[in-house]
N, CA, C and O atoms as a printed pandas DataFrame, in Angstrom:
     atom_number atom_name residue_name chain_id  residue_number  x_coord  y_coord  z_coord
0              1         N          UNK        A               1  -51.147    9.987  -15.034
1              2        CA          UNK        A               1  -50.943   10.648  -16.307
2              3         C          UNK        A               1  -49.766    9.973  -17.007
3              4         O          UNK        A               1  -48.803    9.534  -16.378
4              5         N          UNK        A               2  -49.908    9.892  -18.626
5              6        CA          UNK        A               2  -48.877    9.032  -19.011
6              7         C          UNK        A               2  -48.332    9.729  -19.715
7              8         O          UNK        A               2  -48.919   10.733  -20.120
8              9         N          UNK        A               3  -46.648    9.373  -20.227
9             10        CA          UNK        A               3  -46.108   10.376  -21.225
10            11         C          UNK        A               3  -46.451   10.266  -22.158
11            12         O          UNK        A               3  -45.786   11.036  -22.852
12            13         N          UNK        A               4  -47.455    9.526  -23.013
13            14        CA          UNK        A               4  -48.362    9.820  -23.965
14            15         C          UNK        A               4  -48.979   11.296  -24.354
15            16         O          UNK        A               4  -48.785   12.207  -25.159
16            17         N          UNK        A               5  -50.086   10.847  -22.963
17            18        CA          UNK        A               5  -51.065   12.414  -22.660
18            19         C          UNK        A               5  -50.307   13.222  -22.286
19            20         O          UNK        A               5  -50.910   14.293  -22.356
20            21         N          UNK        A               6  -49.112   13.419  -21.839
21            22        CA          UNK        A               6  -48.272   14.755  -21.622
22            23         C          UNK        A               6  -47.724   15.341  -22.664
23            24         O          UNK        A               6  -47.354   16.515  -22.711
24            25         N          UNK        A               7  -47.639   14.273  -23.799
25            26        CA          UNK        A               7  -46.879   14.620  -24.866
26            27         C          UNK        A               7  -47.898   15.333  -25.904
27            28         O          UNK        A               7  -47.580   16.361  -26.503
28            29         N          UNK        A               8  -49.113   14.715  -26.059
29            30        CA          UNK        A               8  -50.236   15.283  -26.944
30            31         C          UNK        A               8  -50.576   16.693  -26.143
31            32         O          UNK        A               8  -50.807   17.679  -26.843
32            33         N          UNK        A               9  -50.614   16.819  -24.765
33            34        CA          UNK        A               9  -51.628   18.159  -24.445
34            35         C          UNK        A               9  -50.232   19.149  -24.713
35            36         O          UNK        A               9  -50.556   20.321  -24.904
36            37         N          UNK        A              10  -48.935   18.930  -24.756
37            38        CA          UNK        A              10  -47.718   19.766  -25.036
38            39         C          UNK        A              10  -47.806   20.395  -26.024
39            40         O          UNK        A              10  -47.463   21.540  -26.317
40            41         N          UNK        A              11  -48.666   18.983  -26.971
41            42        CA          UNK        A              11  -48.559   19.432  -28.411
42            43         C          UNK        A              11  -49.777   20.586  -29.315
43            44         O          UNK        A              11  -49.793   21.191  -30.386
44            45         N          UNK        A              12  -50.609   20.426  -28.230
45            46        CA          UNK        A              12  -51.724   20.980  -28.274
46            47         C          UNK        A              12  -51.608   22.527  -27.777
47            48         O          UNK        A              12  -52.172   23.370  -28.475
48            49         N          UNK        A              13  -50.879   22.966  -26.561
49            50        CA          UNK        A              13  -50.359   23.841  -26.220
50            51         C          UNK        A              13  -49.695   24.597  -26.793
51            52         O          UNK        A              13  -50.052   25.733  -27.108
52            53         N          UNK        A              14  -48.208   23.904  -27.112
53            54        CA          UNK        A              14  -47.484   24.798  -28.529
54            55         C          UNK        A              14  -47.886   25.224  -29.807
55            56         O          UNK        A              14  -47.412   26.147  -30.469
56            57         N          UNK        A              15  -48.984   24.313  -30.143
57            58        CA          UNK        A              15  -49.787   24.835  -31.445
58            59         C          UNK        A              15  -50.309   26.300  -30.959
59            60         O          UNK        A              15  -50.072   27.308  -31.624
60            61         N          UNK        A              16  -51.127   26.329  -29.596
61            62        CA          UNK        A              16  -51.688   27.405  -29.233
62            63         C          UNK        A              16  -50.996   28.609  -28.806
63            64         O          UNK        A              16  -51.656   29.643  -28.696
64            65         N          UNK        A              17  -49.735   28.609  -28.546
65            66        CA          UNK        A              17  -48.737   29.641  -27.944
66            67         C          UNK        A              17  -47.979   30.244  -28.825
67            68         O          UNK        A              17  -47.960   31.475  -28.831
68            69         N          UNK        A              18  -47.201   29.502  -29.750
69            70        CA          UNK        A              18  -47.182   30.089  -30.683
70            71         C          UNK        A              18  -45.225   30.364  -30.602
71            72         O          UNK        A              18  -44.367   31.061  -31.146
72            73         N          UNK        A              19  -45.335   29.326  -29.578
73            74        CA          UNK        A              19  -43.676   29.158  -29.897
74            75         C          UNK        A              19  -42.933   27.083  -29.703
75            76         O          UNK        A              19  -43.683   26.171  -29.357
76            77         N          UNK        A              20  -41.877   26.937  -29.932
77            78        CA          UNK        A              20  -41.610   25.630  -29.471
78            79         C          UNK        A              20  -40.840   25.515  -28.185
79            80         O          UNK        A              20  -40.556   26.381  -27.356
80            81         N          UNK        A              21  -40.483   23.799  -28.241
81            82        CA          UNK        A              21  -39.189   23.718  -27.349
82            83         C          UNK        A              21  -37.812   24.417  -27.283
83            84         O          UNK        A              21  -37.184   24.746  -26.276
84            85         N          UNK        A              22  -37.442   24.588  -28.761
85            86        CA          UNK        A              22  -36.179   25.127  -28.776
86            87         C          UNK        A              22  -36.182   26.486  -28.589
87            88         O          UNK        A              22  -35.036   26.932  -28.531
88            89         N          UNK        A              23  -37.108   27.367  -28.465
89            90        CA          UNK        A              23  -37.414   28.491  -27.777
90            91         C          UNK        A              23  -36.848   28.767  -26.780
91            92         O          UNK        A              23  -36.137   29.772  -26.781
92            93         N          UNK        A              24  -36.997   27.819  -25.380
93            94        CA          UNK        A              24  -37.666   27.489  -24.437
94            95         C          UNK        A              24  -36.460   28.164  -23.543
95            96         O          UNK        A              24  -36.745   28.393  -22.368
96            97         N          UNK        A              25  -35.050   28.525  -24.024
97            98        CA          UNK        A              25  -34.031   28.712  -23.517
98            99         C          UNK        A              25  -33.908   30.395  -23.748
99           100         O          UNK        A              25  -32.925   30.998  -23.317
100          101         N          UNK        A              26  -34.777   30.946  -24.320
101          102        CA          UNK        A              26  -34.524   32.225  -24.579
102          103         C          UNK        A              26  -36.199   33.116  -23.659
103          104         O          UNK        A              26  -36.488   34.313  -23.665
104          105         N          UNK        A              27  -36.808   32.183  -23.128
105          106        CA          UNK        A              27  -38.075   31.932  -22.640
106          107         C          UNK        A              27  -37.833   33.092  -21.014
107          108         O          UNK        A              27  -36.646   33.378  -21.169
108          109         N          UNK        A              28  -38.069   33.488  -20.303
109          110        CA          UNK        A              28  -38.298   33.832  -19.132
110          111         C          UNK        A              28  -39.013   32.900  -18.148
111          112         O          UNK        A              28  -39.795   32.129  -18.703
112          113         N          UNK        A              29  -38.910   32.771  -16.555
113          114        CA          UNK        A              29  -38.930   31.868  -16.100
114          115         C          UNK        A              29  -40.421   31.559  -16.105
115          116         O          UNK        A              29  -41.030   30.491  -16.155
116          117         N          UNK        A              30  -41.006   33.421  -16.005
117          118        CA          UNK        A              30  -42.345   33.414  -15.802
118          119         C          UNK        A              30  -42.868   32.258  -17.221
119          120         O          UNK        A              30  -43.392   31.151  -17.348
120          121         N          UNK        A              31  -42.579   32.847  -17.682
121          122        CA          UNK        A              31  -43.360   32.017  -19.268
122          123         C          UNK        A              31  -43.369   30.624  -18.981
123          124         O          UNK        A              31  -44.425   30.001  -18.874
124          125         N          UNK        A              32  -42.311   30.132  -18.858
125          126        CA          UNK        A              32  -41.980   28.902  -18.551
126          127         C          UNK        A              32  -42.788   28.362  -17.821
127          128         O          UNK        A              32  -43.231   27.325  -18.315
128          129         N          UNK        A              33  -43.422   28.765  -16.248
129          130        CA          UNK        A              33  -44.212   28.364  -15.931
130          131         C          UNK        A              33  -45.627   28.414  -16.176
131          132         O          UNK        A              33  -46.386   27.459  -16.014
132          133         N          UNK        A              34  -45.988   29.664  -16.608
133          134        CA          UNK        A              34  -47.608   29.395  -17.223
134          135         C          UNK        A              34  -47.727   28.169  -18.601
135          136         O          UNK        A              34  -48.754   27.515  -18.782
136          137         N          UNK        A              35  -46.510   28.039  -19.453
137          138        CA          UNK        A              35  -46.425   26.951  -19.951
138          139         C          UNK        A              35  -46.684   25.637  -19.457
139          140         O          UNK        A              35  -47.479   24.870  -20.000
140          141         N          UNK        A              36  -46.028   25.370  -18.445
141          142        CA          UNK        A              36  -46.214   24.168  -17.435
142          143         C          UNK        A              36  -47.651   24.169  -17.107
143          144         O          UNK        A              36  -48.295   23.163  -17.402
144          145         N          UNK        A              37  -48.317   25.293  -16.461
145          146        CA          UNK        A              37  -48.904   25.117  -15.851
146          147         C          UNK        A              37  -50.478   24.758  -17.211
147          148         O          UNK        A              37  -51.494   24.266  -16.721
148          149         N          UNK        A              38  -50.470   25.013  -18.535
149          150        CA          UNK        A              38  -51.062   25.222  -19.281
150          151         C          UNK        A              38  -50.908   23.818  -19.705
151          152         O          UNK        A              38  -51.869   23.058  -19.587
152          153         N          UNK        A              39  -49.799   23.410  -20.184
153          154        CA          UNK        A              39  -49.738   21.780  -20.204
154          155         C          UNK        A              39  -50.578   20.654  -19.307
155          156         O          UNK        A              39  -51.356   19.748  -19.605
156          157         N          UNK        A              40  -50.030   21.168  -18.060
157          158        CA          UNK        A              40  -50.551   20.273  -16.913
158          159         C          UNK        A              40  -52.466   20.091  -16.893
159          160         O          UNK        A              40  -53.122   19.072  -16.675
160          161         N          UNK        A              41  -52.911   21.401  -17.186
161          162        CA          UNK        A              41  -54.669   21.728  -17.352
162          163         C          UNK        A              41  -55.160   21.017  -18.271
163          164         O          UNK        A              41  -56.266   20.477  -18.288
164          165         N          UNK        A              42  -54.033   20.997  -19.355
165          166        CA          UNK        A              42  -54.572   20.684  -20.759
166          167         C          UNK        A              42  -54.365   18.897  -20.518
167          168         O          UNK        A              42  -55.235   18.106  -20.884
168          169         N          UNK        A              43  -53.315   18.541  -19.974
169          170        CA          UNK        A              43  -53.506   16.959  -20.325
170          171         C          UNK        A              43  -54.449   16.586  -19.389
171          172         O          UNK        A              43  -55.191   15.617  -19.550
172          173         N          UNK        A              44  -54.464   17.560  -18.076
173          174        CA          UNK        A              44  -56.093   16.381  -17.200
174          175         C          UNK        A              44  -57.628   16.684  -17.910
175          176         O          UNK        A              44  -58.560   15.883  -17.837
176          177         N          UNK        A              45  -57.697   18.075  -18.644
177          178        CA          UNK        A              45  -58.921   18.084  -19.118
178          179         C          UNK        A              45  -59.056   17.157  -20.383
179          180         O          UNK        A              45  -60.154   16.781  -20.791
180          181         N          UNK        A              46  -57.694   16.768  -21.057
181          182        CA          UNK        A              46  -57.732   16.100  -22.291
182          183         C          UNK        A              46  -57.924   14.470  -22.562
183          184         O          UNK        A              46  -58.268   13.824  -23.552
184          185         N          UNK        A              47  -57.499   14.084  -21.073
185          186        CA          UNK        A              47  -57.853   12.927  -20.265
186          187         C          UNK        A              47  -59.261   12.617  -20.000
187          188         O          UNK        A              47  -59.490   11.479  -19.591
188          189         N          UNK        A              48  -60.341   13.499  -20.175
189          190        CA          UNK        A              48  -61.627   13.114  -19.548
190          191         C          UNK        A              48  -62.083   13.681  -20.555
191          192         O          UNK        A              48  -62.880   14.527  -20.148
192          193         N          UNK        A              49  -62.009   13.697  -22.018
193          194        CA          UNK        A              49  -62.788   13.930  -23.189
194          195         C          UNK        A              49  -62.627   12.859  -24.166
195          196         O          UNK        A              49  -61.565   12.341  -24.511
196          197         N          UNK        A              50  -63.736   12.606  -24.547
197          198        CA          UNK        A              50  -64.451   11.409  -25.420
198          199         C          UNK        A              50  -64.132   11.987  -26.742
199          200         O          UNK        A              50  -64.482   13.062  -27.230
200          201         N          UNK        A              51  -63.087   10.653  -27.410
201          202        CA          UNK        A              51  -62.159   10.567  -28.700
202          203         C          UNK        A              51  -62.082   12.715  -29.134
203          204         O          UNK        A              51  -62.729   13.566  -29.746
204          205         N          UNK        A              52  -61.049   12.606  -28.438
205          206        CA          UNK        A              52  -60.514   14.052  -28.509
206          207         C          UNK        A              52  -59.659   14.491  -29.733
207          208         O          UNK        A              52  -59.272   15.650  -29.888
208          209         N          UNK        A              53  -59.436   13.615  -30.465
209          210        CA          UNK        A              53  -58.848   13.264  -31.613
210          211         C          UNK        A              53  -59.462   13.707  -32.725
211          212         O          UNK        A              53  -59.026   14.396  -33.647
212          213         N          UNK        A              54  -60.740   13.138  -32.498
213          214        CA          UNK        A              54  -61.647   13.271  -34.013
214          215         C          UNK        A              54  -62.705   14.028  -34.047
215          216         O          UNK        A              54  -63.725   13.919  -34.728
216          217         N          UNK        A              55  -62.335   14.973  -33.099
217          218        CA          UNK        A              55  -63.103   16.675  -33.279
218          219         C          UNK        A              55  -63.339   17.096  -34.133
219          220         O          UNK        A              55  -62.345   17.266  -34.839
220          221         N          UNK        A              56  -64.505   17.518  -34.684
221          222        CA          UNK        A              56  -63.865   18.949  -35.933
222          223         C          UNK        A              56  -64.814   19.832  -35.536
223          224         O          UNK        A              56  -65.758   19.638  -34.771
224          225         N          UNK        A              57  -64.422   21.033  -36.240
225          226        CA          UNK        A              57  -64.901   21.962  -35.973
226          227         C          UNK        A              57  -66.753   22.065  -36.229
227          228         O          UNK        A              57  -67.135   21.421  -37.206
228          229         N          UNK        A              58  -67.628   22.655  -35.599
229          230        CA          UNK        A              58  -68.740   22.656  -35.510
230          231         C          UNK        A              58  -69.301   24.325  -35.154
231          232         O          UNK        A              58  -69.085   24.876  -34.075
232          233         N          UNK        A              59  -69.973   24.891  -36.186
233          234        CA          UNK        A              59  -71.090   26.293  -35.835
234          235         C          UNK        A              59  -71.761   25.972  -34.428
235          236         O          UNK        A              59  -71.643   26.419  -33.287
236          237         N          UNK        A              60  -72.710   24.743  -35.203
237          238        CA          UNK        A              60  -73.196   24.698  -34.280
238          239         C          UNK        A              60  -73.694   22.876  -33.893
239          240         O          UNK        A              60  -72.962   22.089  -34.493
240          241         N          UNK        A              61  -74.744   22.217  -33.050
241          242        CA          UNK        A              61  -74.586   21.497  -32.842
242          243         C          UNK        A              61  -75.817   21.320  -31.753
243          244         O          UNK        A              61  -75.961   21.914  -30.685
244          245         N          UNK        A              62  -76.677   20.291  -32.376
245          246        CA          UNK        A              62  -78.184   20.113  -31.989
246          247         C          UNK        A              62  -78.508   18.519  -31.733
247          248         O          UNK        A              62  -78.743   17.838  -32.731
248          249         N          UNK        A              63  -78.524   18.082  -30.819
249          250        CA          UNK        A              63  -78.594   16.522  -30.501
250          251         C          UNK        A              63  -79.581   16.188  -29.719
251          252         O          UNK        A              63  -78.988   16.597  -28.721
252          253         N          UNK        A              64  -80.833   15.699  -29.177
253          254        CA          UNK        A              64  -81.342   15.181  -28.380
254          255         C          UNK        A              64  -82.010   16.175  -27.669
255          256         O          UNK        A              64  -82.164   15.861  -26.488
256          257         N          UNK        A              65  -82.568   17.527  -28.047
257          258        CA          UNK        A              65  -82.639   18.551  -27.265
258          259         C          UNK        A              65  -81.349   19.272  -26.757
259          260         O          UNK        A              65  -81.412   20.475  -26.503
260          261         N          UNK        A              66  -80.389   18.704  -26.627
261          262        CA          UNK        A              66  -79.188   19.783  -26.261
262          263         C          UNK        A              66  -78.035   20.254  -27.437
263          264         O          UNK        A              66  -77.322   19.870  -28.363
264          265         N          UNK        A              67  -78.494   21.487  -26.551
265          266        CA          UNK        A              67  -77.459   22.712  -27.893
266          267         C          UNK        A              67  -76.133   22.679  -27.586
267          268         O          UNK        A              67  -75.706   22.345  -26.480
268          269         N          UNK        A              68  -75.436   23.023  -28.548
269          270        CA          UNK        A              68  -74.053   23.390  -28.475
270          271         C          UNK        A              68  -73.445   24.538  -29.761
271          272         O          UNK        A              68  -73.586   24.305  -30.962
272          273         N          UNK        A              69  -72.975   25.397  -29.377
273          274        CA          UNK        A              69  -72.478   26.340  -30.395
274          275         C          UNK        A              69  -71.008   26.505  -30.112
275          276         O          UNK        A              69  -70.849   26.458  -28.892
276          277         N          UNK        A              70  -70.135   26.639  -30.600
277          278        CA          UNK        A              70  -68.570   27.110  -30.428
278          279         C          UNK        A              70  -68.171   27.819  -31.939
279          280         O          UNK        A              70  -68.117   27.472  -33.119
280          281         N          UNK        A              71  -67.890   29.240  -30.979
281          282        CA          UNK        A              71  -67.821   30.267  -31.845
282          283         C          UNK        A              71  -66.291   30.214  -32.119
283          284         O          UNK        A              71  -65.959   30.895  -33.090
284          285         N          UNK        A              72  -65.450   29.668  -31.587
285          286        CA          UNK        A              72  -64.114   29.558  -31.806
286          287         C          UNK        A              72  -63.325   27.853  -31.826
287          288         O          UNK        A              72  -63.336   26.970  -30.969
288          289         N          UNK        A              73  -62.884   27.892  -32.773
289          290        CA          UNK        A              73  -62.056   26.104  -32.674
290          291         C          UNK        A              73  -61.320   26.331  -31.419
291          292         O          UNK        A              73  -61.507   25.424  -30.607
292          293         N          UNK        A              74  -60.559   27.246  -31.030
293          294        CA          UNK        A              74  -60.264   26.344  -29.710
294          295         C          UNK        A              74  -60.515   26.099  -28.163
295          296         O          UNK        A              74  -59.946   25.646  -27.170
296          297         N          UNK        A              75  -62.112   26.865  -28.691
297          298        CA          UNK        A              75  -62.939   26.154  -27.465
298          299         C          UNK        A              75  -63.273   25.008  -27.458
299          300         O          UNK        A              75  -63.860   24.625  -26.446
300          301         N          UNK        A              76  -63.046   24.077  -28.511
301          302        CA          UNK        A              76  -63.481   22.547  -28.589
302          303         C          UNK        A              76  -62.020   22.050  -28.423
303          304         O          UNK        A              76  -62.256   20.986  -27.850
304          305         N          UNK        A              77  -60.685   22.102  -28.537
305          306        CA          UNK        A              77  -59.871   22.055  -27.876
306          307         C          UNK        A              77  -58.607   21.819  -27.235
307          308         O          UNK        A              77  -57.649   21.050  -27.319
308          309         N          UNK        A              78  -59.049   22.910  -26.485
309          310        CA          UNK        A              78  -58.099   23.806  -25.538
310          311         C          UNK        A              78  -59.162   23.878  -24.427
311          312         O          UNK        A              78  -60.311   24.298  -24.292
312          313         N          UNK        A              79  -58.049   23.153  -23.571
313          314        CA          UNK        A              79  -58.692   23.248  -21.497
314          315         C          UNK        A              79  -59.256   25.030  -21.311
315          316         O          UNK        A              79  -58.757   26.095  -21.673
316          317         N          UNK        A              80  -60.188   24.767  -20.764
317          318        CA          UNK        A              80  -60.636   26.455  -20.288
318          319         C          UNK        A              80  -59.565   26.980  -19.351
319          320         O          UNK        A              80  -59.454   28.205  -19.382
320          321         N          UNK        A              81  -58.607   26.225  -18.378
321          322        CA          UNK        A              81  -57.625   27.026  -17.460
322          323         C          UNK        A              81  -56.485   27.331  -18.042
323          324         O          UNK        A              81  -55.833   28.358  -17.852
324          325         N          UNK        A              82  -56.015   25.706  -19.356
325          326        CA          UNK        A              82  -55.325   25.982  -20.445
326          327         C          UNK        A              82  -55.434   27.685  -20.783
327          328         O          UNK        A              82  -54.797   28.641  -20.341
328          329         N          UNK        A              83  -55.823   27.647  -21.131
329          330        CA          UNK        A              83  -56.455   28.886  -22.309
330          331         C          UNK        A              83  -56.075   29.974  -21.493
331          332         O          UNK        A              83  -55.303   30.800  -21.979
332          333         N          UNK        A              84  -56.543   30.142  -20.162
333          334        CA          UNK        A              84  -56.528   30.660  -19.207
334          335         C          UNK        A              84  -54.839   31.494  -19.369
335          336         O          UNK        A              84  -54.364   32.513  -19.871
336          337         N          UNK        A              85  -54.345   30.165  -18.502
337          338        CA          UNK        A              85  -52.535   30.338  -18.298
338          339         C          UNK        A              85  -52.056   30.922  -19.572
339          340         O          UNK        A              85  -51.384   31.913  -19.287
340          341         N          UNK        A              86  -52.100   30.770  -20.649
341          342        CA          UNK        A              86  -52.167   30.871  -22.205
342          343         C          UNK        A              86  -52.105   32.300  -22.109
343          344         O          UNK        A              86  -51.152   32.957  -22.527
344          345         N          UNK        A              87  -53.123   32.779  -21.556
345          346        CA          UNK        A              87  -52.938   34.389  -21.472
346          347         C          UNK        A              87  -52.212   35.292  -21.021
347          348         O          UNK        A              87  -52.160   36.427  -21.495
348          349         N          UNK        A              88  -51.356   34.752  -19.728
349          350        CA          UNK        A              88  -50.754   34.898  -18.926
350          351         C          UNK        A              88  -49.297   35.069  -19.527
351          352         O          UNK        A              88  -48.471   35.901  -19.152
352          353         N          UNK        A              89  -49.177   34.371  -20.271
353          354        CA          UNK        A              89  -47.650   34.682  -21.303
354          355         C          UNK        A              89  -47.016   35.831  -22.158
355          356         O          UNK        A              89  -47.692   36.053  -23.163
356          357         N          UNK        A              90  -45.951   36.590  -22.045
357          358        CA          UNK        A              90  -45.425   37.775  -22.229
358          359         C          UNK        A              90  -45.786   37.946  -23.520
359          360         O          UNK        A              90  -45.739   39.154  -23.754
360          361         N          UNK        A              91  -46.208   37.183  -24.710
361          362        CA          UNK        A              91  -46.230   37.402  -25.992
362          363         C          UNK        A              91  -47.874   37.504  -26.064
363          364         O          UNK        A              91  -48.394   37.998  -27.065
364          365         N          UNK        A              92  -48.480   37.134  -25.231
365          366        CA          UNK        A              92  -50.260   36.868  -25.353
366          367         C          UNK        A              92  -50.458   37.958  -24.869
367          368         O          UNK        A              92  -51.667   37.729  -24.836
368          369         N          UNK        A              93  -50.384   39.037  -24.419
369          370        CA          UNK        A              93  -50.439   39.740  -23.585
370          371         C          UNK        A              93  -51.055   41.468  -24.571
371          372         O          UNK        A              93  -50.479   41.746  -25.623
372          373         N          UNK        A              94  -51.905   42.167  -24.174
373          374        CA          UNK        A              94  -51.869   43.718  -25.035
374          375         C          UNK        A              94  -50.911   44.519  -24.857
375          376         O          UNK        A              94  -50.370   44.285  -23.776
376          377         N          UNK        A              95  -50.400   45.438  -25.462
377          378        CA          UNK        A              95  -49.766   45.981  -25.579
378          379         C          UNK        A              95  -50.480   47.336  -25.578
379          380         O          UNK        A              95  -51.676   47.461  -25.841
380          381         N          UNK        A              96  -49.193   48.900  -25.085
381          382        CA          UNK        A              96  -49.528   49.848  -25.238
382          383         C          UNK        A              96  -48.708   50.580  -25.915
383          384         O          UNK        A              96  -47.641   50.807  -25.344
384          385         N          UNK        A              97  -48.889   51.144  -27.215
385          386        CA          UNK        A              97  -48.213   51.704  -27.692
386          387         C          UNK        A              97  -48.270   53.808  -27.629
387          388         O          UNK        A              97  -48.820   54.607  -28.386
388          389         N          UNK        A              98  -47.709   53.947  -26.792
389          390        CA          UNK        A              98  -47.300   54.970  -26.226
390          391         C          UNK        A              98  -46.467   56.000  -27.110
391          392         O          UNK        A              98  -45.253   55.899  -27.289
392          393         N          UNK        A              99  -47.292   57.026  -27.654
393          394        CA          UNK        A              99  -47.032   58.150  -28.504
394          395         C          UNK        A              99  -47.277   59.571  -28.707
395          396         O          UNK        A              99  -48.353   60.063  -29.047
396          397         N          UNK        A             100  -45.932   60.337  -28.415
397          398        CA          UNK        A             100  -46.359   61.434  -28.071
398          399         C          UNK        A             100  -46.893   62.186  -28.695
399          400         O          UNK        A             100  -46.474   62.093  -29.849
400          401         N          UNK        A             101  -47.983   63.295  -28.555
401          402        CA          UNK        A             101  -48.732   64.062  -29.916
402          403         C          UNK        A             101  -47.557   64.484  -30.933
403          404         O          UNK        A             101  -46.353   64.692  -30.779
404          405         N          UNK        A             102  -48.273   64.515  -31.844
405          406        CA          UNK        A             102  -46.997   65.457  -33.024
406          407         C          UNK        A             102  -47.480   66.979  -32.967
407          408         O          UNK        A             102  -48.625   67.402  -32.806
408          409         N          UNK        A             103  -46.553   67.526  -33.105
409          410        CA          UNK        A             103  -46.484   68.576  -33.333
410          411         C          UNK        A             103  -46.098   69.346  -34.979
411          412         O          UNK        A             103  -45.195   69.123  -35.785
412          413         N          UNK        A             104  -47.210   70.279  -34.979
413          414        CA          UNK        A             104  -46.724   70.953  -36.465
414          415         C          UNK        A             104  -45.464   71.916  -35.988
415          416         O          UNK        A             104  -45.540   72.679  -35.025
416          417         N          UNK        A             105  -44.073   71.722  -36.979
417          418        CA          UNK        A             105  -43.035   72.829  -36.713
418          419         C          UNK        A             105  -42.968   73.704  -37.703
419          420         O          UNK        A             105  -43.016   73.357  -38.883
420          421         N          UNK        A             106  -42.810   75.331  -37.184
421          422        CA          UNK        A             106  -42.895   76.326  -38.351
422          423         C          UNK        A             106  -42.083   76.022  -39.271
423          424         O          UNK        A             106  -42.385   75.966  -40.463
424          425         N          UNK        A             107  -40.551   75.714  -38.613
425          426        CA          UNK        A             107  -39.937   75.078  -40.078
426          427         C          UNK        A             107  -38.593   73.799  -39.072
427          428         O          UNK        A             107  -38.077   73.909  -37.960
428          429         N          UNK        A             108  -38.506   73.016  -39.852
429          430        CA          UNK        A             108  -37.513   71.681  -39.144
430          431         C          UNK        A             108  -36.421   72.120  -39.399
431          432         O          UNK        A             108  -35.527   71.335  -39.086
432          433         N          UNK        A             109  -35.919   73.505  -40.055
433          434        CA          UNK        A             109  -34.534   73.472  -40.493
434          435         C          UNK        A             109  -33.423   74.504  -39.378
435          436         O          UNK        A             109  -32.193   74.517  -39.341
436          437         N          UNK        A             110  -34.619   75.448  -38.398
437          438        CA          UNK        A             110  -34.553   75.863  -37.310
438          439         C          UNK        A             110  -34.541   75.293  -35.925
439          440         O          UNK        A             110  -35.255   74.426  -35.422
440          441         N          UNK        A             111  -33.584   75.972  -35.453
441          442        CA          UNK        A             111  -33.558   75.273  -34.051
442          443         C          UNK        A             111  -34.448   75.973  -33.143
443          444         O          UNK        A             111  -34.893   75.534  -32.082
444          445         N          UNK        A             112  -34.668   77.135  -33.682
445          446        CA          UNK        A             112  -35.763   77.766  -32.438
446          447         C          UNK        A             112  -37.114   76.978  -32.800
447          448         O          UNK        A             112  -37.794   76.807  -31.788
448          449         N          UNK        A             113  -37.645   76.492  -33.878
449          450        CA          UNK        A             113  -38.666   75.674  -33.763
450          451         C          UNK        A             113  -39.003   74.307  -33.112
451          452         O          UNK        A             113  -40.076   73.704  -33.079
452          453         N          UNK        A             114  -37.745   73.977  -32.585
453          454        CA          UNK        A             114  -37.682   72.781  -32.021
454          455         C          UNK        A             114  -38.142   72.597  -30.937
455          456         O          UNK        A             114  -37.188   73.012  -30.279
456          457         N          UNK        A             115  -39.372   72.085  -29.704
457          458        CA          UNK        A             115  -39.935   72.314  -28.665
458          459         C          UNK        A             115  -38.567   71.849  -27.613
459          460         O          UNK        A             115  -38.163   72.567  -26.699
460          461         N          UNK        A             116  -38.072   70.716  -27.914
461          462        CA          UNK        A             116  -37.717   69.709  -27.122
462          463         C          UNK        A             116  -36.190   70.170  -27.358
463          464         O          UNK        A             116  -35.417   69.219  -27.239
464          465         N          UNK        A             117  -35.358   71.805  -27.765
465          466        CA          UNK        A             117  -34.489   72.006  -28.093
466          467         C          UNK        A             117  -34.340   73.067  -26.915
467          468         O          UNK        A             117  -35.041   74.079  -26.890
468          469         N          UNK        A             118  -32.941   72.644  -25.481
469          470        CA          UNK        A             118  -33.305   73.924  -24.858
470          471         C          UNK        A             118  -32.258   74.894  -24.536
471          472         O          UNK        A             118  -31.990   75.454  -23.473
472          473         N          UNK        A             119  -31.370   75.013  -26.482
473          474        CA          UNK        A             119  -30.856   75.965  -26.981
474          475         C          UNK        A             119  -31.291   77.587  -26.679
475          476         O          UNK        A             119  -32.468   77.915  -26.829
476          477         N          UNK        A             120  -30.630   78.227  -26.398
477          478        CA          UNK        A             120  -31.261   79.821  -26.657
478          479         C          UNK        A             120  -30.270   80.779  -27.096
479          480         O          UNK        A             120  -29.150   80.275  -27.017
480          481         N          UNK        A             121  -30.247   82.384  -27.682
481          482        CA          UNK        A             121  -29.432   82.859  -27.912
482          483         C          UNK        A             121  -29.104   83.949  -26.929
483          484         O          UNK        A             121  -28.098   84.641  -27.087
């Protein structure tokens, strides 16, 4: 592998992650490594694809009897384990946003209406 191809699948990566190098210090270790490890996928799969350069995007794609459809640009590319590790990163990740019911209060200007108030007289 040459620092060429390490440098393009890096570059290919950070487009996809959605942060840079100078990040990289405010990064967690975990991140850091699914980064690596997303780099590393991406330059050997990027290594064994024919002029990877001059892709473009395609619906769809009918040649010789064989089909091809890609419903997303960066399945044409981005390494499938790439993509993978990609997910694996604290910012790629779902979220749960956790909220407690509301409650109607007879009036907010009372403290006895307050549930979570455990005032008494």
């Amino acid at each position: 592998m040459t620092s060429l191809q390490l440098a393009q699948a890096s570059g290919v990566v950070t487009l996809y992650c959605g942060r840079t190098a100078d990040s990289a210090e405010r990064m967690s270790r975990r991140d850091l490594y699914w980064l690596k490890q997303a780099t590393a996928w991406q330059a050997t799969w990027q290594a064994g694809q024919v002029s990877f350069e001059e892709r473009s995007s395609v619906a769809s794609l009918d040649q010789d009897g064989i089909k091809a459809t890609f419903s997303r640009e960066w399945q044409m590319v981005l390494a499938p384990l790439a993509a993978r590790a990609l997910k694996n990163l604290s910012w790629k990740r779902t979220r749960v946003v956790n909220q407690r019911p509301r409650r109607a209060y007879r009036n907010f200007l009372l403290e006895s209406s307050d549930p979570y108030d455990e005032w008494s007289a």
